[in-house]
C-alpha positions as CSV (number, residue, x, y, z in Angstrom):
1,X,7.2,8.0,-27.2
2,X,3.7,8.7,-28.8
3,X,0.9,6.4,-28.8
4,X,-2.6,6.8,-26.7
5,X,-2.2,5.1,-23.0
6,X,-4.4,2.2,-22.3
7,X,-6.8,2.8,-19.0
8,X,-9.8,0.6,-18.4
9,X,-9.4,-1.6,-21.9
10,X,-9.8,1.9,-23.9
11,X,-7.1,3.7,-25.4
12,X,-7.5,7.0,-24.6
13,X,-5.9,9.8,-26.9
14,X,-5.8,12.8,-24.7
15,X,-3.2,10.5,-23.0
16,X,-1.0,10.6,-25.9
17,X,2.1,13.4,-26.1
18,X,1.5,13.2,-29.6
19,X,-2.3,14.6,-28.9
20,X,-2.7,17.9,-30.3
21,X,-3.6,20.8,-27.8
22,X,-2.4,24.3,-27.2
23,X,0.6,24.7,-24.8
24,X,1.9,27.9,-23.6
25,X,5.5,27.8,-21.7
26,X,7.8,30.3,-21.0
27,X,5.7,33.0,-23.1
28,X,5.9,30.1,-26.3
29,X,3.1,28.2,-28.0
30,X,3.4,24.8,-28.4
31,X,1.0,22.2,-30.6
32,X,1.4,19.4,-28.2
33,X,4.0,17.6,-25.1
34,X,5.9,16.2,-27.8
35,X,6.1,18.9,-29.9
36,X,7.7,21.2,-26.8
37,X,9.8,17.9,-25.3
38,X,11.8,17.0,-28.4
39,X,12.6,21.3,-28.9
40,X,13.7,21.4,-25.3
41,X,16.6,19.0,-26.2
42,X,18.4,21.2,-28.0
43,X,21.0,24.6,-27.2
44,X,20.7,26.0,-31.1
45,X,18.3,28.2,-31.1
46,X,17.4,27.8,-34.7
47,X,16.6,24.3,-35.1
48,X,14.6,24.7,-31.7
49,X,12.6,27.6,-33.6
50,X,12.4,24.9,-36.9
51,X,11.3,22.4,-34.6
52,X,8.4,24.9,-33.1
53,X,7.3,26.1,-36.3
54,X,5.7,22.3,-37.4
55,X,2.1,23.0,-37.4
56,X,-0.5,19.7,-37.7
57,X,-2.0,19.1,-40.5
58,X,-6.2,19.3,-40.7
59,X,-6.1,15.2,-41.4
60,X,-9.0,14.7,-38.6
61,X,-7.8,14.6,-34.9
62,X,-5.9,10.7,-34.7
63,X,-4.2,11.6,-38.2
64,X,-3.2,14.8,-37.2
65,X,-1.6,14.1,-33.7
66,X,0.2,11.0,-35.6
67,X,1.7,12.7,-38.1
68,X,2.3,15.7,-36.4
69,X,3.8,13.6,-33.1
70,X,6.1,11.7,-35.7
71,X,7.9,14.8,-37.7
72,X,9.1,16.3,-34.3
73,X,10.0,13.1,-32.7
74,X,12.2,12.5,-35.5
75,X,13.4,16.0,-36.0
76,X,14.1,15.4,-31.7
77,X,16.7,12.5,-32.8
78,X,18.6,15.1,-34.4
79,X,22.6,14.4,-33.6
80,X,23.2,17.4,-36.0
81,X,22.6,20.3,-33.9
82,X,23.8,20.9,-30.6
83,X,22.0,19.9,-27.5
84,X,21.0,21.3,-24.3
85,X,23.5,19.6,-21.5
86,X,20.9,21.7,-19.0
87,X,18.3,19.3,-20.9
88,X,16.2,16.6,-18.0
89,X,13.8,14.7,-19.7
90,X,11.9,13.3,-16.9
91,X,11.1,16.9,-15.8
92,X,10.3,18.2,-19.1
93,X,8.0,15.6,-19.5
94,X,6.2,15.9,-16.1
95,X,5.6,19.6,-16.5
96,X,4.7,20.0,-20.0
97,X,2.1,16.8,-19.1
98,X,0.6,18.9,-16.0
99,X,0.5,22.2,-18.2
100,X,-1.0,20.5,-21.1
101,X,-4.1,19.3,-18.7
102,X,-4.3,22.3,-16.5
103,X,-4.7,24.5,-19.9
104,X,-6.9,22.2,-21.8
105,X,-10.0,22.0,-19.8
106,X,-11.7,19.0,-21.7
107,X,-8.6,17.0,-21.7
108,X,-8.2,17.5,-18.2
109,X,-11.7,16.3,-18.0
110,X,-11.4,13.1,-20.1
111,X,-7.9,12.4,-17.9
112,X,-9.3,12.8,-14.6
113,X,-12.7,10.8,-15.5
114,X,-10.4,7.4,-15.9
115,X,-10.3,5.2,-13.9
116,X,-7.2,2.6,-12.8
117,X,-3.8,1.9,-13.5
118,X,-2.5,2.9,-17.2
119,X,-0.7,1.0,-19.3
120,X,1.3,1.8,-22.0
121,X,0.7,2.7,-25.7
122,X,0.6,-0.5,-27.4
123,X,3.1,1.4,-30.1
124,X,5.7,2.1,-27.9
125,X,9.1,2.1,-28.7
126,X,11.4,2.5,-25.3
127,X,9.5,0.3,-22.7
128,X,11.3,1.7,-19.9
129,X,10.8,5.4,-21.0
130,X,6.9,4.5,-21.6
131,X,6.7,3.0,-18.1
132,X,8.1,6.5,-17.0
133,X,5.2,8.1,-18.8
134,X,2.6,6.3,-17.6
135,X,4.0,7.0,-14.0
136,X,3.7,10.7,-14.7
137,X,0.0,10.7,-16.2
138,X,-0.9,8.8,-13.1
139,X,0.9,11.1,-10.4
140,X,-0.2,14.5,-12.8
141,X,-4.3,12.6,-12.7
142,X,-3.8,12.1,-9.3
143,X,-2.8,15.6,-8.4
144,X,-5.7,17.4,-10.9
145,X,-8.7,15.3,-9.3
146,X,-10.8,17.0,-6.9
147,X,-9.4,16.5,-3.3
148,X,-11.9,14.3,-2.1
149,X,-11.1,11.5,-4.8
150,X,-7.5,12.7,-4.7
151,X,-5.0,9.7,-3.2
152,X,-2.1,11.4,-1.9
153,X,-0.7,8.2,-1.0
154,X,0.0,7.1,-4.8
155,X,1.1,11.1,-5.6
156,X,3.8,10.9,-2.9
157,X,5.0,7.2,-3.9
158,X,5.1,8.6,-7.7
159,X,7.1,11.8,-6.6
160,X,9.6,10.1,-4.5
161,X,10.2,7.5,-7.3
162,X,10.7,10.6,-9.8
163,X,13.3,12.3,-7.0
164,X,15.4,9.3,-7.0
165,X,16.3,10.3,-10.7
166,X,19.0,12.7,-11.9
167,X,17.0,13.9,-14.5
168,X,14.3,15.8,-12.4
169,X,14.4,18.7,-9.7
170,X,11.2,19.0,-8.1
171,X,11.8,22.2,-6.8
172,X,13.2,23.7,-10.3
173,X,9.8,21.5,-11.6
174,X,6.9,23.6,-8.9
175,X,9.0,27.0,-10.2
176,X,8.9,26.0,-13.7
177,X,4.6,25.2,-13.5
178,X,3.7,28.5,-11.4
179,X,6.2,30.8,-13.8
180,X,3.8,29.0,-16.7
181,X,0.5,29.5,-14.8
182,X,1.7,33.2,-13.9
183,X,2.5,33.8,-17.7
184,X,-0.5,31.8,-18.6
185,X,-3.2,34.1,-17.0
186,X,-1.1,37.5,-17.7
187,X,-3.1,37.9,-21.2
188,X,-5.8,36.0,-20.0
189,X,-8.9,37.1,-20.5
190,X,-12.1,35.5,-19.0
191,X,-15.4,35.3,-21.1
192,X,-18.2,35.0,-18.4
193,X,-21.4,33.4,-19.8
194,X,-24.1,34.5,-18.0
195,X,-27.5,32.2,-18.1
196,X,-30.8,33.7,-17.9
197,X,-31.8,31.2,-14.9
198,X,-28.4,33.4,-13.2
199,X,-25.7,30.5,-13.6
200,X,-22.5,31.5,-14.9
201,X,-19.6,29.7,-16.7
202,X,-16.4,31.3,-17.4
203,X,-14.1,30.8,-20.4
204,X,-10.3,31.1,-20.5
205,X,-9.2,32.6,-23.4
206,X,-5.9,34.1,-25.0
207,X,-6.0,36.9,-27.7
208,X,-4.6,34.1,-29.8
209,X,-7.5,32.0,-29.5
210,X,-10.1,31.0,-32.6
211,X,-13.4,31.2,-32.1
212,X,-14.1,27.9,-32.8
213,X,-11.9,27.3,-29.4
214,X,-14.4,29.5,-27.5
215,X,-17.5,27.9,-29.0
216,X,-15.8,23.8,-27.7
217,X,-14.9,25.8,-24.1
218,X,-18.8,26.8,-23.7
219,X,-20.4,23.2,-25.7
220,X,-18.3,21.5,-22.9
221,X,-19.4,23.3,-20.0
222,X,-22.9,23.3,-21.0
223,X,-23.0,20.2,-22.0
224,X,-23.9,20.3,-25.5
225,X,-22.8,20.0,-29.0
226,X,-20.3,22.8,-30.4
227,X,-22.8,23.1,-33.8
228,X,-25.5,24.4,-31.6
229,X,-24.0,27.2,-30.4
230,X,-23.3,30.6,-32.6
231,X,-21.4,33.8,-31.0
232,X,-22.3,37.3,-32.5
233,X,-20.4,40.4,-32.2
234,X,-22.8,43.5,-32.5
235,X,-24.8,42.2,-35.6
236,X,-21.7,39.8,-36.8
237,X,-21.4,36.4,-36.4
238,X,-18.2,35.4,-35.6
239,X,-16.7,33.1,-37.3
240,X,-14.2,29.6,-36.5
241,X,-11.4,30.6,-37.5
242,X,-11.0,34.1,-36.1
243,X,-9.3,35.0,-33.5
244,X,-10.7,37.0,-30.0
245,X,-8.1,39.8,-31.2
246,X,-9.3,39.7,-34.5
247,X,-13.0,39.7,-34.0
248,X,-12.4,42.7,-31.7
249,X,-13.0,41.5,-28.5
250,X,-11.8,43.7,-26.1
251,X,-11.8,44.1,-22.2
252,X,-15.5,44.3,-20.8
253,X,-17.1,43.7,-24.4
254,X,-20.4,41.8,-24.9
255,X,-20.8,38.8,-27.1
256,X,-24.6,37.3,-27.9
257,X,-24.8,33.6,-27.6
258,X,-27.1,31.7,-29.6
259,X,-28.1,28.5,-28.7
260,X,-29.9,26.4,-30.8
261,X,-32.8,23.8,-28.9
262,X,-31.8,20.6,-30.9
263,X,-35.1,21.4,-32.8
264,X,-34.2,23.6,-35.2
265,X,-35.1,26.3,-33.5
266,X,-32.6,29.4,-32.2
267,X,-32.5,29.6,-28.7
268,X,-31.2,28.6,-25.0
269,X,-32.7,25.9,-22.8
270,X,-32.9,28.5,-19.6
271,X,-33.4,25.7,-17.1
272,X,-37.3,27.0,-16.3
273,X,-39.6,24.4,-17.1
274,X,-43.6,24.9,-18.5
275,X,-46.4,22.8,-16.9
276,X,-45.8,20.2,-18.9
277,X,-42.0,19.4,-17.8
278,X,-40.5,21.1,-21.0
279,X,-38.3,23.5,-21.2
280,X,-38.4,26.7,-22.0
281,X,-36.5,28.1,-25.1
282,X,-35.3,31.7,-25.1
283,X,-33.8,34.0,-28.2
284,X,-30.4,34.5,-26.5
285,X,-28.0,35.1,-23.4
286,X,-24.9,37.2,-23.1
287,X,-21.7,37.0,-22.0
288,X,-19.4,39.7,-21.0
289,X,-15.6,39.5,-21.9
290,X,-12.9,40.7,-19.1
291,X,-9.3,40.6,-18.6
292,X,-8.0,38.7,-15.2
293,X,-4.8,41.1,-15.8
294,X,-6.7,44.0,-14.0
């Protein structure tokens, strides 16, 4: 059922359930909706492990969700193992969509900044199981927009429609998102990046995490370009691919954040301005790690 939606003439690939992200349900990590949708079908544990256990390939970020988004699905159409009887697809599809964009902060971004109704991918396969999809991006955009764009209206129509099938429970549905959220911000840990003009922004980050995750979280809510930014440890720049446990970063640590003007100069753009209307450049700000578990 992959395939980027269509919304405003665009296709738009953090609509996909092929698109690659980081899930976590029920204490699990998952590379995407379709990579945790096609596992849920099925009772044996061990193919539902095999199925997990696909990791995407580094092929750039359309190659890599279609390849990735392909192997599962056809793994999914399995008739070799046994399946779950338990197994609603509507439901599993509407929560592991909401998780996806309440855990992935810039594709929750690019969802909620469309505009619209959404139409299907143009590769679809099942037109009635993609019209179901696009009915639960738009109820899940709906309900993530801020309140005062929110239109309840269109969330309630959605939710009725999705009540009048067997294959969701929206009560077992709301338990199933808050035991995620609950799990989600158990190892949790919050990296609050303090600027010097006294504006924070606060990153949510699992042990798990790369660096490289941390450095998109802060480019996205500054506003600028993941390359400009460098995190140091002590003396040590940390590097992509490690992870917060592995570079060390424990509860209440501090992490230096450099961020580079766009000239070619090290420093961060404070938001105090010289007498000519530029702005200032300092070295460096910091950011202090801590744990929401506490």
């Amino acid at each position: 059922m992959g395939g980027p939606a269509i919304c405003g003439g665009q296709r738009h690939l953090c609509m996909d359930t092929f698109a690659i992200c980081r899930l976590v349900i029920d204490g699990e990590e998952w590379a995407s909706v379709e990579q945790y949708y096609q596992a849920s079908k099925f009772a044996d544990e061990a193919y539902r492990k095999a199925i997990q256990a696909v990791r995407p390939r580094r092929l750039g970020l359309q190659l890599s969700a279609a390849q990735h988004g392909t192997e599962v699905e056809s793994m999914g159409n399995s008739e070799e193992h046994e399946r779950d009887p338990s197994f609603r697809a509507l439901e599993n599809l509407y929560v592991a969509s909401r998780i996806k964009f309440e855990q992935n902060l810039h594709l929750r971004k690019q969802l909620v900044e469309t505009m619209g109704p959404i139409q299907a991918a143009a590769t679809c396969g099942d037109a009635e199981w993609q019209l179901w999809n696009v009915r639960v991006l738009e109820s899940v955009r709906e309900e993530l927009r801020p309140a005062p764009e929110r239109h309840d209206e269109l969330i309630e129509g959605l939710r009725l429609e999705f009540q009048r099938r067997e294959d969701y429970d929206e009560e077992n549905a709301c338990d199933r998102l808050a035991a995620a959220r609950m799990a989600f911000g158990a190892h949790q840990r919050v990296i609050v990046a303090a600027k010097m003009d006294g504006t924070c922004h606060d990153l949510f980050m699992h042990p798990n995490d790369t660096i490289e995750e941390a450095r998109n979280q802060l480019a996205f809510l500054l506003g600028v370009a993941p390359s400009r930014i460098e995190m140091l440890h002590g003396m040590e720049v940390l590097q992509d691919a490690s992870t917060v446990d592995g570079s060390g970063l424990q509860d209440g640590v501090v992490v230096s954040i450099l961020l580079s003007s766009g000239r070619g100069e090290g420093g961060l753009e404070c938001g105090i301005y010289d007498r000519s209307g530029r702005p200032l450049v300092i070295p460096y700000f910091e950011c202090r790690c801590m744990s929401t578990s506490r």
